[in-house]
N, C-alpha and C positions, 0 to 999 in steps of 0.2 A: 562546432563541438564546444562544451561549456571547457570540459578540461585537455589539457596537451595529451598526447599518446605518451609520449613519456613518463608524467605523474597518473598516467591509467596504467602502467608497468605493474603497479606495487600495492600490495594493500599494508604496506609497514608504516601506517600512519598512528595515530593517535586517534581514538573516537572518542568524544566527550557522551555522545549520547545513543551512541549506537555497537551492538557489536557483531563484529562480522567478519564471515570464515568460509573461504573457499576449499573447500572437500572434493575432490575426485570433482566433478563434474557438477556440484551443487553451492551455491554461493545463497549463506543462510546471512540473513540481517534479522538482528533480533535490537527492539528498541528497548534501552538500557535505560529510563528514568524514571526508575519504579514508585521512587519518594514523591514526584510529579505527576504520578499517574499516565506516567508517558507523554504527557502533553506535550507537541511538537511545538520547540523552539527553533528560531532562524538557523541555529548550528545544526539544528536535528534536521532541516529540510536540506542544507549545505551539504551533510552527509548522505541523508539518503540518494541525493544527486546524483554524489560522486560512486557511490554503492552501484546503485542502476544501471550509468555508466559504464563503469567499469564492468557490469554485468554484460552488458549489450554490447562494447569492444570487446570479450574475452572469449576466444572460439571456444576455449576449456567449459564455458559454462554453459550448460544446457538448458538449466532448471532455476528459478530461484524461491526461498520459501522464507517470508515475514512474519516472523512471530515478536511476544516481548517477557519481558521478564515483572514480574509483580501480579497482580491482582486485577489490572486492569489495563487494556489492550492498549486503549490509546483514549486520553478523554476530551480530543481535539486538541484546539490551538492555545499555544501558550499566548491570550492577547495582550498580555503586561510586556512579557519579551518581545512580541513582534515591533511595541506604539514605542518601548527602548532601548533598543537596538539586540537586547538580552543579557546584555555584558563579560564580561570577559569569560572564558572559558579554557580547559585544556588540550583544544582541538587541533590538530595541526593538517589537519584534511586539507586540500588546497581549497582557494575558495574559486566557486563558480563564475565565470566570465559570462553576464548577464542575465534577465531575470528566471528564475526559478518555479517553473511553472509541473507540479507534483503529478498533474494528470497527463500531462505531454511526457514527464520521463516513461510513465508505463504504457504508454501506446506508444513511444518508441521502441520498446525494446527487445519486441517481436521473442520473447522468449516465455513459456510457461511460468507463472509468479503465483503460486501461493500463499495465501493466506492461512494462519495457523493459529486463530481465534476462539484461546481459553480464557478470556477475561473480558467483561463487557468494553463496549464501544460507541463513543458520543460523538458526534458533531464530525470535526475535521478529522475522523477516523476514515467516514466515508469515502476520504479523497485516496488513501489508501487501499481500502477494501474497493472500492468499484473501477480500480484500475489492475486489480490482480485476475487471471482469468480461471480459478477459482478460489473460495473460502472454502474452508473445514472451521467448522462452529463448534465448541460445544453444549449439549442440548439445556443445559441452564443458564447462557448469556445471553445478554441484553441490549440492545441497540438504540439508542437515545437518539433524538435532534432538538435537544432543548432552547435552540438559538431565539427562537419568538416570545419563549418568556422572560426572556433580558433584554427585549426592546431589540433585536440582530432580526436579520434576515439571510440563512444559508445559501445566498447566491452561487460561491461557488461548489458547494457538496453537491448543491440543486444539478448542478449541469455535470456533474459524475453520477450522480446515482441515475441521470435521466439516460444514462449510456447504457442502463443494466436493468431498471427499473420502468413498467410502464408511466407514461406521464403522472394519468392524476392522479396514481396513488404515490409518485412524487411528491406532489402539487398539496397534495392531503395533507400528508404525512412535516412539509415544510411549514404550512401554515397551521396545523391545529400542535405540532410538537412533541407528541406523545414517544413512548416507548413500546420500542417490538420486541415479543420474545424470540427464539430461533429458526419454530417452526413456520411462523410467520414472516420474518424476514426471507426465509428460502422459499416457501410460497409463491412470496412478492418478487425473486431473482435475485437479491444480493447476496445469498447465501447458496451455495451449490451441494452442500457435505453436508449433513451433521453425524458428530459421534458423540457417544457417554463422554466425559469429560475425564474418564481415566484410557480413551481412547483414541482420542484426538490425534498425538502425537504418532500414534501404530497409524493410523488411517494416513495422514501425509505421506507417512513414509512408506506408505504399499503405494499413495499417487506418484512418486517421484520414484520409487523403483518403478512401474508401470510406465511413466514418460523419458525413464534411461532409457529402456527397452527400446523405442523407437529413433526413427530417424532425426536427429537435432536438426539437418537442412531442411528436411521436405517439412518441419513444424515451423522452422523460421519464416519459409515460403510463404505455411496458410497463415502465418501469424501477420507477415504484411500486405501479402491479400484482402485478410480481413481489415485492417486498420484503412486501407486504400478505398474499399468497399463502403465501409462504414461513413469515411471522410467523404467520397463521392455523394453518398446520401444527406448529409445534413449540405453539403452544399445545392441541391435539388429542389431542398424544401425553401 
């Protein structure tokens, strides 16, 4: 476990970049760096960890739903903060006990994670969205992988979106770079939902009353079933 059961007790931390609020039975993480455009920094990945976590020990939580606050969901990775360490911050989140690997926290955590995607989405967004087991879009955002016009190669979005996404229009989409609107991302599988964008927010929350309604063990079950399944397959090939 990256954190002790003990500092998974409490959410009475401090979030630099995230914020987040367990309600009856729904534990919403919303990413808080709207001047940044959300872009994930090392603190931001340190939290969402401990968020997950904490989600996946907590019998209370059933459900969890990712949204952000500003204009735009998330526009990947902060790479100035990751190559310097990102520097100081208000954080006082504990920190994780080894490396932090974004697509293993959500196929850990065997619980329903929504996605709640009113503002477009670039690059290191995908490591988010292709590890939730659904999106709600709404019908005028954008989803970027612009990594091959800066000389990058989306190595690892490649190998989350290939979990949701068929290969070559992976394979495509990684090497020519372009942008998808919503209809076409859901199309292609990364997107499950779309609503008017003044209806977004009603649409989750008729999905997460719809998955209170049922059983939290027997979803735990298919959710490790599947992950077991899934894992089985790629080791086959």
């Amino acid at each position: 476990m990256m954190f002790t059961e003990q500092q998974l007790n409490t959410l009475d931390y401090t979030f630099a970049f995230l914020e987040v609020e367990h309600k009856e039975n729904v534990l919403t993480i919303t990413l808080n760096r709207p001047e940044k455009k959300n872009a994930l920094h090392p603190v931001t990945a340190n939290e969402l960890a401990f968020a997950l976590t904490y989600a996946k020990n907590n019998k209370d939580v059933w459900a969890v739903v990712i949204k952000a606050n500003g204009d735009v969901f998330c526009a990947g990775a902060d790479l100035k903060a990751f190559m310097t360490g990102g520097g100081e911050t208000n954080t006082t989140v504990p920190k994780a006990e080894g490396e932090i690997l974004i697509g293993e926290l959500f196929n850990q955590l065997h619980k329903p994670c929504i996605a709640q995607v009113e503002g477009d989405a670039f690059a290191g967004a995908f490591l988010l969205l292709a590890g939730c087991t659904q999106v709600v879009a709404a019908s005028n955002v954008k989803f970027g992988l612009p990594e091959v016009k800066r000389g990058l190669f989306p190595f690892q979005v490649m190998a989350s979106l290939l979990q949701v996404m068929p290969e070559r229009k992976v394979l495509d989409w990684c090497i020519q770079g372009y942008t998808l609107d919503a209809q076409k991302a859901a199309y292609w599988g990364l997107v499950t939902h779309i609503a008017e964008p003044e209806k977004v927010e009603e649409t989750v929350q008729q999905m997460v009353e719809a998955i209170l309604d049922n059983s939290p063990m027997a979803i735990r079950m298919g959710l490790e079933a599947f992950q077991h399944i899934r894992s089985a397959d790629t080791k086959a090939q």
